[in-house]
Structures are given as C-alpha cells and as structure tokens.
C-alpha positions in Angstrom: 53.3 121.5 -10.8 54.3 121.1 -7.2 57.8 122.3 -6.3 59.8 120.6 -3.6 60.3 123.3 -0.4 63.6 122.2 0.3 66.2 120.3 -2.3 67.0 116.9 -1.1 70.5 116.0 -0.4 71.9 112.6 -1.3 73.8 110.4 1.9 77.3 111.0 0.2 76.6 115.0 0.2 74.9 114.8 3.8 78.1 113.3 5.4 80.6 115.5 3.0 78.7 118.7 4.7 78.9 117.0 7.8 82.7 116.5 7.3 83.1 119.9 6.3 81.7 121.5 9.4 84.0 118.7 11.4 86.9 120.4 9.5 85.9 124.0 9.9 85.4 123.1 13.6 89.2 121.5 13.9 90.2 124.1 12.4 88.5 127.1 14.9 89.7 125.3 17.2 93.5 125.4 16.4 93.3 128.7 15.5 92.2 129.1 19.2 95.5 126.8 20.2 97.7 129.0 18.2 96.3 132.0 19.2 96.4 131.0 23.2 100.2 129.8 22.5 101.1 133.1 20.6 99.6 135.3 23.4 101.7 133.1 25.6 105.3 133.4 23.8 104.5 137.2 24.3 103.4 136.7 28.1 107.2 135.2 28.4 109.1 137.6 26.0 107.7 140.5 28.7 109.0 138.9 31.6 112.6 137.8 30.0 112.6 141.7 29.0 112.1 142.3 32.4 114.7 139.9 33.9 117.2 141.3 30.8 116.8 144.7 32.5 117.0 143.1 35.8 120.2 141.5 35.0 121.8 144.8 33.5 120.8 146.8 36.6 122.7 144.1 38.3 125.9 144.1 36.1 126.1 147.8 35.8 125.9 147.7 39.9 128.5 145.3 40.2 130.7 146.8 37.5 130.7 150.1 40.0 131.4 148.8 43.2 134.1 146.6 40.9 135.3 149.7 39.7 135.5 151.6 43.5 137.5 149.0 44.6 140.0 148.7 41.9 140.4 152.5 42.8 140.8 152.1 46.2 143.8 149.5 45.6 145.4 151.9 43.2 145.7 154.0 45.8 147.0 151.6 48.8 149.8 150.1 46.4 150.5 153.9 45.4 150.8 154.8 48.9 153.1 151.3 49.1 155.1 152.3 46.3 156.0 155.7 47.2 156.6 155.6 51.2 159.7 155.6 52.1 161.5 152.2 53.7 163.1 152.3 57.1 166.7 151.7 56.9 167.3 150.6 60.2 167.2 147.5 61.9 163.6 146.8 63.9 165.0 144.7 66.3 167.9 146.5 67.5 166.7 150.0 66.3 170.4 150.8 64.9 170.7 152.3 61.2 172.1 150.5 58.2 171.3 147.0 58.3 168.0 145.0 59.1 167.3 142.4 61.1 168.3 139.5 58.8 171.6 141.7 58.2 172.4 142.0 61.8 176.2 141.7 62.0 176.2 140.0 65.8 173.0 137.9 67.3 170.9 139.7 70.0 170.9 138.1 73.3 167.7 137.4 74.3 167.0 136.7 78.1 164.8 133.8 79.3 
C-alpha cells in the first residue's frame, strides 16, 4: 500500500482557502488603517492640548493686564471723585458763579 505524500484538495476547498487568506489579508490590512488613524487622533489630541494651554496662557495674560487697567481707572475716577471743584468762574476768575452763571457778559475785544 502506497500512501498519497500530500492529501488532495477538491476546487471548492482550493478557492475557500484561497478566500480565506483574501479575508485574513483585508483584514491585516484594516487593522493597519485603524491603527495608522488611531495613532493619528492621538498625533491631534497632543497638539489641541498644546493649543488648550496656549490659549489659557493667553487668557490668564489678558485677564491681568485686564485687571491692571481696571485698577488704574479706579484710581483716576477716585482721584475725580474726591478733588475738590473750583467755585469760581474760569473766565473771569471771580468766586461764586461759573462761567455759564455769569451775571453780566464779558466784553471781548476784536
């Protein structure tokens, strides 16, 4: 009794391996898609960290000088609030009225 070296495979199981190792391929190679976009999304999550920091620096920056300047016009309208007002008149220089309560006209000379 001879045996037969290798089994023989019929057409139908020939092309149903043949399919298989189509499939296993597609497959390996969307595993390779997936991984390449994955590695990707992470590439881009970095850099919006990056900008998100960016952005906060920026904000916190602004915020500051914000900040300094609403100080620094607390202070002038303090200093307006509390100075005293003239009482006399800036265009005659007399006391107790002011210019738009100027009892007689000033003669101006042409």
């Amino acid at each position: 009794m001879e045996e037969d070296p290798a089994p023989r495979q019929s057409a139908a199981t020939v092309q149903e391996d043949e399919m298989l190792c189509g499939e296993v391929a597609g497959q390996n190679k969307q595993q390779k898609i997936l991984a390449d976009l994955i590695s990707g999304q992470k590439v881009l999550a970095e850099e919006m960290q990056k900008q998100q920091k960016l952005l906060m620096t920026h904000t916190d920056q602004q915020r500051e000088v914000l900040n300094q300047q609403r100080d620094t016009l607390n202070q002038l309208l303090a200093t307006l609030i509390t100075r005293p007002r003239p009482t006399y008149c800036y265009q005659c220089g007399q006391d107790g009225h002011f210019v738009r309560d100027r009892p007689k006209p000033l003669l101006v000379s042409t």
